[in-house]
C-alpha positions in Angstrom: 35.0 -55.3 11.0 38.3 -56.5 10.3 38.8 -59.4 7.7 40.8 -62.0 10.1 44.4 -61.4 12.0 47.8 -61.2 10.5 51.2 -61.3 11.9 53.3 -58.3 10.4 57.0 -58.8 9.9 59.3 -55.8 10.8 60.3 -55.1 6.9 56.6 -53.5 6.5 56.8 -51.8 10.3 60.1 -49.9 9.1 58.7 -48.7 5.9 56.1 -46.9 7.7 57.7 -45.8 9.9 60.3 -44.5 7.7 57.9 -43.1 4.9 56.6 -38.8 5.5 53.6 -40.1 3.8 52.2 -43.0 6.0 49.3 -43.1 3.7 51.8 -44.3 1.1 52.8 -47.7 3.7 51.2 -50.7 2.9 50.7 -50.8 6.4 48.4 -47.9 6.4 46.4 -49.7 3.3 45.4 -52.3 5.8 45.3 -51.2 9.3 41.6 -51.1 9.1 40.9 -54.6 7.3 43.0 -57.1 10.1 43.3 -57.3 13.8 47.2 -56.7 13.6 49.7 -58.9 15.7 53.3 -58.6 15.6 56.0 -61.0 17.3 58.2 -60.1 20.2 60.8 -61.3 17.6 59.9 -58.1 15.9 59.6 -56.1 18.6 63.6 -57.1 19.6 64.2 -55.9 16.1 62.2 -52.9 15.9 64.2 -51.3 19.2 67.5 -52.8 18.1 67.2 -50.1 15.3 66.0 -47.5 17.3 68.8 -45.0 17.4 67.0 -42.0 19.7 64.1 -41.3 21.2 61.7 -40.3 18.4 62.3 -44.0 17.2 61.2 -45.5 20.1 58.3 -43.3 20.4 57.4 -44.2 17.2 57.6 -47.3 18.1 55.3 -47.2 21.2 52.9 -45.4 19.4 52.7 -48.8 16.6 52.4 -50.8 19.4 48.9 -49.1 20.1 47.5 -50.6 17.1 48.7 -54.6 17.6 49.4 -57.4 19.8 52.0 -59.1 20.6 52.6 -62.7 19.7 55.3 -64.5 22.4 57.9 -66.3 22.0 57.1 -69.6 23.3 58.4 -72.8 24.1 56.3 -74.8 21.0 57.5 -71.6 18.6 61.4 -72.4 19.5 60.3 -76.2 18.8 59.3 -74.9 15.4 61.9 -72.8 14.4 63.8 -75.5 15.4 62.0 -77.9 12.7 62.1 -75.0 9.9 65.9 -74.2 10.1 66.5 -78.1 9.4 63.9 -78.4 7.1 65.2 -75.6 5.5 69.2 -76.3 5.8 68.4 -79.7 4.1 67.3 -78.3 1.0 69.8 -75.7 1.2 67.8 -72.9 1.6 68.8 -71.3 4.8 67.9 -67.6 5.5 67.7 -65.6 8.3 67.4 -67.1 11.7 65.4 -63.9 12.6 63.0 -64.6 10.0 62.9 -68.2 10.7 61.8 -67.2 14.2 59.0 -64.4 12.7 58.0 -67.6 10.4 57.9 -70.0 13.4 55.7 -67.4 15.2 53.6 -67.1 12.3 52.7 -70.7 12.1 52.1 -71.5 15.7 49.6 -68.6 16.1 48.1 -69.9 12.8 48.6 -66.0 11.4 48.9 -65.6 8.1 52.6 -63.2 7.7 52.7 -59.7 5.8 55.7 -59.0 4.9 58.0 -56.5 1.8 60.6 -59.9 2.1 58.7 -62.3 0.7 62.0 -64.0 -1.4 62.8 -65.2 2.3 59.8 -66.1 3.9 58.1 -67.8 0.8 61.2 -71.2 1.3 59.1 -71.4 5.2 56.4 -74.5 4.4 52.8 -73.8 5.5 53.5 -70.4 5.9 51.0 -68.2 4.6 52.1 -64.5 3.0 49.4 -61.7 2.1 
């Protein structure tokens, strides 16, 4: 039975993917304690990287194991709010991650992420 849902954030989807010993991921330590979502955000960047055809399969063969989370009108709305939010206290980061964040928080997921420097300045977004 898995302990809630969680939005995962491309940084721990490449180092599974990257590592010969999944087992090793984080992602492997808790694929069987959350219902796993990931953002089409994510997903962009995920085949953006994918070089050939054993990285997209890879790829395909995540996307077995979660959801995706859309990118909706209300998410754009709150990216919009965190970028400001987060400009006026000089604390910009990645627009990408401020659109992973924004996804987080209007899904209510909590995020799991390896970047947690960067997504730790989002407000009311929670990190495992």
């Amino acid at each position: 039975m898995a302990a809630g849902s969680v939005l995962i954030d491309t940084s721990t989807i490449i180092d599974h993917l990257r590592k010969k010993n999944k087992k090793k991921s984080y992602l492997y330590k808790i694929i069987d304690k959350y219902d796993l979502f990931i953002s089409t955000i994510t997903l962009y960047e995920l085949f953006a990287g994918a070089i050939n055809e054993q990285k997209r399969k890879d790829i395909y063969d995540f996307l077995i194991l979660a959801e995706l989370v859309p990118f909706t009108g209300e998410t754009a709305e709150r990216a919009g709010s965190i970028y400001l939010s987060l400009r006026s206290r000089n604390e910009i980061i990645d627009v990408i991650d401020i659109l992973i964040g924004a996804a987080a928080l209007t899904h209510n997921l909590p995020l799991i992420t390896l970047n947690k420097k960067h997504f730790e300045r989002i407000e009311g977004l929670k990190i495992l």
